[in-house]
C-alpha positions in Angstrom: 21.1 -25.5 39.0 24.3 -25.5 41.3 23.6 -22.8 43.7 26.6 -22.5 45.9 26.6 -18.9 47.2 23.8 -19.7 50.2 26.3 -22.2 52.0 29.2 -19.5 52.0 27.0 -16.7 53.4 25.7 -19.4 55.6 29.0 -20.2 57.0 30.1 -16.5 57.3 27.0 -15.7 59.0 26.9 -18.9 61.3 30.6 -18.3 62.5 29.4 -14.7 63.1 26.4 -14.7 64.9 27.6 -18.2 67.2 30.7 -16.2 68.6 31.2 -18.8 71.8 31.8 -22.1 68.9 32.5 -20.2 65.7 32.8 -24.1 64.4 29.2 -24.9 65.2 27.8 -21.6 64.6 29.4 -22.5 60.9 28.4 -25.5 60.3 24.8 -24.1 61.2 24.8 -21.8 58.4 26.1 -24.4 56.0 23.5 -26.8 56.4 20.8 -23.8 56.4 22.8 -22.2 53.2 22.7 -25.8 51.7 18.7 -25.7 52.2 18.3 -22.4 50.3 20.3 -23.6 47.5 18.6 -27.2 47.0 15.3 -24.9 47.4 14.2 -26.9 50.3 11.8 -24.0 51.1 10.5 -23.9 47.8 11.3 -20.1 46.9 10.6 -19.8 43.4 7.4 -18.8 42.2 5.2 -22.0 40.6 6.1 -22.6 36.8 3.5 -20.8 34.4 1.0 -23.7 33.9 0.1 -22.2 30.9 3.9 -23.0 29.6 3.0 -26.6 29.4 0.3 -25.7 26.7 2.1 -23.3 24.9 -0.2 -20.0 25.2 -0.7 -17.2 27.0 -2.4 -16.1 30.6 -4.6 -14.3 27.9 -5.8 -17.6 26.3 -9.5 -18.7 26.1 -11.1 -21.2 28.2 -11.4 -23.2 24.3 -8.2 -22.3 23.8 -6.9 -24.3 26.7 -9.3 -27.1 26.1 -8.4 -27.4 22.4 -4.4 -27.5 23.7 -5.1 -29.7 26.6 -7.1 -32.2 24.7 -4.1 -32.1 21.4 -1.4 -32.8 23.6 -3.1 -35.2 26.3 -4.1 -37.4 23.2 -0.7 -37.3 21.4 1.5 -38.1 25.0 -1.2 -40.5 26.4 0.6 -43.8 27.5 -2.4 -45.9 26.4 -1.1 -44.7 22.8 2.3 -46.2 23.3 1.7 -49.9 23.9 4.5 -51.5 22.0 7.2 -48.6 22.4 10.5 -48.4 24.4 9.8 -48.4 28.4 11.6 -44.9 28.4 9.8 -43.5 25.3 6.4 -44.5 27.7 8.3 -43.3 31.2 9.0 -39.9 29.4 4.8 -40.1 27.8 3.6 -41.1 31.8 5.7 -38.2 32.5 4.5 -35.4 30.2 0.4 -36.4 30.4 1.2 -36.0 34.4 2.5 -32.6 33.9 0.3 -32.0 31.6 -2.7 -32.7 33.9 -1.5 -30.8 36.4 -1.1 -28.1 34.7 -4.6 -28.1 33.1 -6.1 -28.8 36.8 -4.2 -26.0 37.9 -5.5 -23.5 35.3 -9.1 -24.7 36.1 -8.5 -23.5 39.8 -7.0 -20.2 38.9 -10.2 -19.4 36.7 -12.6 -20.7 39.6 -11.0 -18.5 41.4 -10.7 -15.2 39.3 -14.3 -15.8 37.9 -16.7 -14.4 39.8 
């Protein structure tokens, strides 16, 4: 994503509100529009850990385990002694999502259970 419209209202509104150095008040409001478009305070709303499993917010707690326990053993690393180091970097990477993902769904239900 190539955000670039925070760092022009940045500079706009730097230059503005700094009237005594216009320069500095800009340069200001680049740097903080550059922050909101790299997401440097995290805006966005957390990705759907359900995404990673393929279901629903609606699914089962079987459901999950069933999905969780499919995909964790297909993308293990353990599973892909002999491949190519970025076949295994791209596995390491997918069993961390994916256990993040089902750690993350455990504490929503701990939570919403009563």
């Amino acid at each position: 994503m190539n955000r670039w419209y925070g760092k022009l209202l940045g500079f706009i509104a730097g230059a503005l509100l700094l009237r005594f150095n216009p320069l500095l008040g800009a340069l200001i409001g680049l740097l903080v529009g550059h922050a909101f478009d790299a997401d440097w305070f995290r805006l966005q709303r957390r990705a759907n850990p359900y995404a990673a499993f393929g279901l629903g917010e609606d699914a089962s707690d079987a459901e999950v385990d069933r999905a969780y326990r499919r995909l964790i053993a297909q993308y293990h690393p353990d599973r892909l002694e002999g491949a190519a180091p970025e076949l295994r970097r791209q596995a390491e990477a997918r069993s961390r999502e994916l256990n993040a993902a089902y750690d993350r769904i455990k504490t929503l239900r701990k939570t919403r259970s009563p």
